[in-house]
C-alpha positions as CSV (number, residue, x, y, z in Angstrom):
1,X,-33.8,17.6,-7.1
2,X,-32.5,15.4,-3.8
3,X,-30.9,12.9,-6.4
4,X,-29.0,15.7,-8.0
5,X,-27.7,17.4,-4.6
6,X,-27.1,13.4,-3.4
7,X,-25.4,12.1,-7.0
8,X,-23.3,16.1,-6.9
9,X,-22.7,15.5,-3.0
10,X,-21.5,12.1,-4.1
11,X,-19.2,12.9,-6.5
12,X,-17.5,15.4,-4.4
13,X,-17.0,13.6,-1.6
14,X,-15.4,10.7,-4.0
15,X,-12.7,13.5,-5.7
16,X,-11.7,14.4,-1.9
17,X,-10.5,11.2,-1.7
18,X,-8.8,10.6,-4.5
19,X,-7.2,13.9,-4.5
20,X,-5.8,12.0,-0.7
21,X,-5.0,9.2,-2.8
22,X,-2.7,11.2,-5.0
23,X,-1.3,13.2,-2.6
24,X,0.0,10.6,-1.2
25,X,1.2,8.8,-3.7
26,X,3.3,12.0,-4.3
27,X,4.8,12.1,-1.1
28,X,5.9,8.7,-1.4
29,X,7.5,8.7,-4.2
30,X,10.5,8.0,-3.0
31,X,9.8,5.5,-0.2
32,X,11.4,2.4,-0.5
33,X,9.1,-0.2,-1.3
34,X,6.2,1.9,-1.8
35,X,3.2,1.1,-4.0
36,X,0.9,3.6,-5.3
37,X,-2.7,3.9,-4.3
38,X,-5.7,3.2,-6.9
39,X,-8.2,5.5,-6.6
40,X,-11.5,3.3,-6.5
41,X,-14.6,5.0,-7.2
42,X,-16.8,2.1,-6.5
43,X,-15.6,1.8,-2.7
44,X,-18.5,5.4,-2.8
45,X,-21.6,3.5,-1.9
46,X,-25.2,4.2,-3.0
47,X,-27.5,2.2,-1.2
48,X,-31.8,2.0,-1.0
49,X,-34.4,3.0,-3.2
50,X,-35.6,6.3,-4.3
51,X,-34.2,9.0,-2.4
52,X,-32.2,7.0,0.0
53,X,-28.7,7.3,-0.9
54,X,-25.2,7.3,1.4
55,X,-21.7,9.2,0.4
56,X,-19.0,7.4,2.6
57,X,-15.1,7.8,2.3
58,X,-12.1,5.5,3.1
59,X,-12.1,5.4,7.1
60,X,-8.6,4.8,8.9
61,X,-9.3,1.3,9.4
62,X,-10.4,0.4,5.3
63,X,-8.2,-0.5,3.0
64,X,-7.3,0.7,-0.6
65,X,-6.4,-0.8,-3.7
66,X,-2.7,-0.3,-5.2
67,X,-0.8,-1.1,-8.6
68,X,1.3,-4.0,-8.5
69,X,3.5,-2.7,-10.8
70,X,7.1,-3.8,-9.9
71,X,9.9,-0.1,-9.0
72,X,13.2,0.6,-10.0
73,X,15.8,-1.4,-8.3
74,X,18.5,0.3,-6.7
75,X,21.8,-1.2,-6.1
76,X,23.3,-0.4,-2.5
77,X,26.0,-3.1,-2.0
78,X,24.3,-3.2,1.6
79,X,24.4,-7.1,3.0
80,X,21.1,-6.6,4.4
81,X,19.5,-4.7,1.9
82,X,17.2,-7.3,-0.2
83,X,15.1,-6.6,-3.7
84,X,12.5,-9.2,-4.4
85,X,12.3,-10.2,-7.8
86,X,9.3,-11.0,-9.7
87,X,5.8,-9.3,-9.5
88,X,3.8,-11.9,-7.5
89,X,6.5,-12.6,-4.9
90,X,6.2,-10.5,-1.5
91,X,8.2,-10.8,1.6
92,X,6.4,-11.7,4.8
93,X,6.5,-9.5,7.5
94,X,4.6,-9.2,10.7
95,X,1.6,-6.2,10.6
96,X,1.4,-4.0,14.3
97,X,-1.7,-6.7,15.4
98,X,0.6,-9.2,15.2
99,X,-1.0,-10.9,11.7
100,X,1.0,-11.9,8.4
101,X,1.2,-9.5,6.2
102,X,3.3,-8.6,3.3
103,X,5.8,-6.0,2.0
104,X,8.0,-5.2,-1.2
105,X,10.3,-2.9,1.9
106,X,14.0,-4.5,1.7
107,X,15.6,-1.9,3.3
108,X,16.3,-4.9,6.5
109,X,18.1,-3.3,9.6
110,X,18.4,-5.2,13.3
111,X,16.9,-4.3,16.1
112,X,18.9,-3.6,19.3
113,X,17.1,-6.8,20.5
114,X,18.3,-8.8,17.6
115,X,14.6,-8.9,15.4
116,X,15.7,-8.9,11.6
117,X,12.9,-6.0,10.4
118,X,12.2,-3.7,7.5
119,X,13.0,0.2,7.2
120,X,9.2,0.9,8.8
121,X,9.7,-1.2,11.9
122,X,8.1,-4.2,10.8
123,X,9.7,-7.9,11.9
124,X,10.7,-9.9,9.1
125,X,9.4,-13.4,9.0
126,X,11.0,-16.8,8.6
127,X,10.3,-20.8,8.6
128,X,8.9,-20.2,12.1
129,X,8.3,-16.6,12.9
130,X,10.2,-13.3,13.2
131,X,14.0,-13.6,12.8
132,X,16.2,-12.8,15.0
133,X,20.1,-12.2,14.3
134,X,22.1,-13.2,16.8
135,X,25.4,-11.2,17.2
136,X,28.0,-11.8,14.1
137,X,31.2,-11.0,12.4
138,X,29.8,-10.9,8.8
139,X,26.4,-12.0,7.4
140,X,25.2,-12.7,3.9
141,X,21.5,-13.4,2.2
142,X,21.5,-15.6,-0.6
143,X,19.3,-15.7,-3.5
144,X,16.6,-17.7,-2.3
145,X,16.8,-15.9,0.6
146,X,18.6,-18.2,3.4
147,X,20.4,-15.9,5.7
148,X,23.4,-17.3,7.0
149,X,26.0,-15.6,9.5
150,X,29.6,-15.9,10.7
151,X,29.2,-15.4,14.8
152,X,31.7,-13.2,16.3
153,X,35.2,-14.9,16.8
154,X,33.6,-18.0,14.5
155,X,35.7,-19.1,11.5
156,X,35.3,-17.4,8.5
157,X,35.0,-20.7,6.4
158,X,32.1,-22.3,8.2
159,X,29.0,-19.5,8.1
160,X,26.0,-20.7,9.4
161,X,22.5,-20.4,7.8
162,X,20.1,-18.9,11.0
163,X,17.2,-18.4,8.6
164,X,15.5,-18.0,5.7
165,X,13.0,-15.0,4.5
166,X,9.2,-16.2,3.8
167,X,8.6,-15.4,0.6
168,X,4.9,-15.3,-0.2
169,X,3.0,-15.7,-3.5
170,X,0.3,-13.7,-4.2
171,X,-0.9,-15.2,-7.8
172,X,-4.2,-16.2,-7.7
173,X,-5.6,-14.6,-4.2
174,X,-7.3,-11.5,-3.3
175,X,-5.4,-9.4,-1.7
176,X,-5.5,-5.7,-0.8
177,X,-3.1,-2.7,0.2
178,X,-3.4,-1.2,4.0
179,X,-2.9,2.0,4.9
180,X,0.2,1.1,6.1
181,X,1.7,-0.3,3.0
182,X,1.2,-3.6,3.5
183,X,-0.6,-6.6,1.7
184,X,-3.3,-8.7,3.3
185,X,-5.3,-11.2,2.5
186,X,-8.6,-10.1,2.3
187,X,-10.9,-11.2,4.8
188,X,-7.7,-12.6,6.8
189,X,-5.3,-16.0,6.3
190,X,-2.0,-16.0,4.9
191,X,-0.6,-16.6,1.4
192,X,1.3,-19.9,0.5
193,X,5.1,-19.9,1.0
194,X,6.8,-19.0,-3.0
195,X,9.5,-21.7,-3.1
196,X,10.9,-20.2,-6.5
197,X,11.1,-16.2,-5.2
198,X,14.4,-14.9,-5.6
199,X,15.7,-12.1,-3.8
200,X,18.6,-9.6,-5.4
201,X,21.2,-9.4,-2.3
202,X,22.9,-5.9,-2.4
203,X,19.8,-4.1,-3.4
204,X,16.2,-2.5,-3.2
205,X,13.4,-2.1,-5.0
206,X,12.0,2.0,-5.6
207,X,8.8,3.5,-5.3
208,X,6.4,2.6,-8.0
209,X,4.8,5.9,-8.2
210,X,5.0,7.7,-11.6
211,X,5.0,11.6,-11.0
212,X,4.6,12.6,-14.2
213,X,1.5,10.8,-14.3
214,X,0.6,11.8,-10.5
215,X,0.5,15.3,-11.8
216,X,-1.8,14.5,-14.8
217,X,-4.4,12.7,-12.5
218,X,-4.0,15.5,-10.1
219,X,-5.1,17.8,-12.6
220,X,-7.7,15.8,-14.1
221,X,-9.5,15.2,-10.6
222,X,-9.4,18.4,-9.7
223,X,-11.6,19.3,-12.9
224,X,-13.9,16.7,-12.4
225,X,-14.4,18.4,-8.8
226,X,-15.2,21.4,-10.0
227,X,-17.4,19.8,-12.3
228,X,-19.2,18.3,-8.9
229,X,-19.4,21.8,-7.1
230,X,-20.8,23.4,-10.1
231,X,-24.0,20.9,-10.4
232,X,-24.3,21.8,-6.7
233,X,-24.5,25.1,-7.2
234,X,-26.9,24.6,-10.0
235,X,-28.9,22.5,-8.3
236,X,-29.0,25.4,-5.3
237,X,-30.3,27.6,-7.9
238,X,-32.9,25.3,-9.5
239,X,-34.0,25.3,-5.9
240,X,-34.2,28.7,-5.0
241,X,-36.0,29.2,-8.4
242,X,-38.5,26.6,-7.4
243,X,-39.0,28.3,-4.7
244,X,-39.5,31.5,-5.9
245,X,-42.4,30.6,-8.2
246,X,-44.5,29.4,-4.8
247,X,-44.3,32.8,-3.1
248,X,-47.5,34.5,-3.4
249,X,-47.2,38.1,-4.6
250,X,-47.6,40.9,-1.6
């Protein structure tokens, strides 16, 4: 009877969280950058012998898996809007502890203190560390993704190249999504510099989600929940049978 409640308990607690999963996919469907969450039903552990078992959720500080799948790119015509091209090829960004981590986000924007960084606030990273923009007439991000500038009151013909975007490659390691939408390396490090990446200047690459899908998984974990509760509630009233049967008669 505990193995049923556990194994119901279990599988309930496991649909809660990848109902989260697709909600939040949902609600990001139309973030730039954005890659959708993979609900993981293995991440539910089940550990000892016998009765011993333990139902535990994603905490804050875990990470989840995502599809790699590459979005839609968007043409803007912005200079400092970048699309990464290719599906192993990430740009490197720093995370909020200050590590390496990695982003498909090309919506770039300066900071008033001159930091090159994405749409979500996160510094871009070059050949040695966060970029910074110094101030400039025009500016321009070629393919390989070399930045190069024309400072205020400098001549037009002679732009100069300030920096150029780390592009990472991450073929071949093990990597996982945060729950801030960013790639790391699992267990820490940082992935080798992609010499071929490309970037599309001009342009930024969509949401991966696919709603019509979404809503079909939605639906589908939602029945398998019920499905959960209701070998609860059976169990409850195997129980309460059970118990029935011990009472001695008045």
């Amino acid at each position: 009877m505990d193995k049923l409640v556990y194994t119901a308990a279990t599988g309930l607690r496991a649909h809660m969280a990848a109902q989260s999963a697709i909600a939040n996919n949902m609600a990001n469907a139309s973030t730039t950058g954005f890659r959708a969450d993979r609900v993981v039903f293995d991440r539910i552990d089940l550990k000892g012998g016998g009765q011993q078992f333990e139902a535990r959720a994603p905490t804050s500080e875990e990470v989840t898996d995502a599809d790699r799948a590459p979005g839609a790119i968007q043409t803007t015509g912005r200079p400092l809007d970048v699309a990464v091209t290719g599906a192993t090829a990430w740009l490197a960004v720093q995370a909020s502890d200050g590590s390496e981590a990695y982003t498909r986000r090309g919506d770039l924007e300066i900071a008033p203190s001159g930091v090159l960084q994405t749409g979500d606030g996160f510094p871009v990273m070059g050949s040695g560390g966060p970029i910074t923009i110094p101030p400039y007439d025009t500016l321009s991000i070629a393919g390989d993704g070399t930045i190069s500038i024309v400072p205020q009151g400098g001549d037009a013909n002679a732009p100069q190249v300030i920096d150029k975007l780390k592009l990472a490659d991450t073929k071949g390691s093990d990597t996982v999504k945060g729950l801030d939408n960013l790639l790391r390396v699992r267990g820490g490090g940082v992935l080798p510099e992609d010499l071929d990446a490309k970037v599309q200047g001009g342009a930024i690459e969509g949401s991966n989600v696919n709603m019509t899908q979404a809503l079909v998984d939605m639906i589908e974990n939602q029945r398998s929940y019920e499905v959960q509760a209701n070998m609860l509630k059976s169990a409850k009233d195997m129980d309460e049978s059970g118990a029935s049967l011990m009472r001695l008669p008045s």
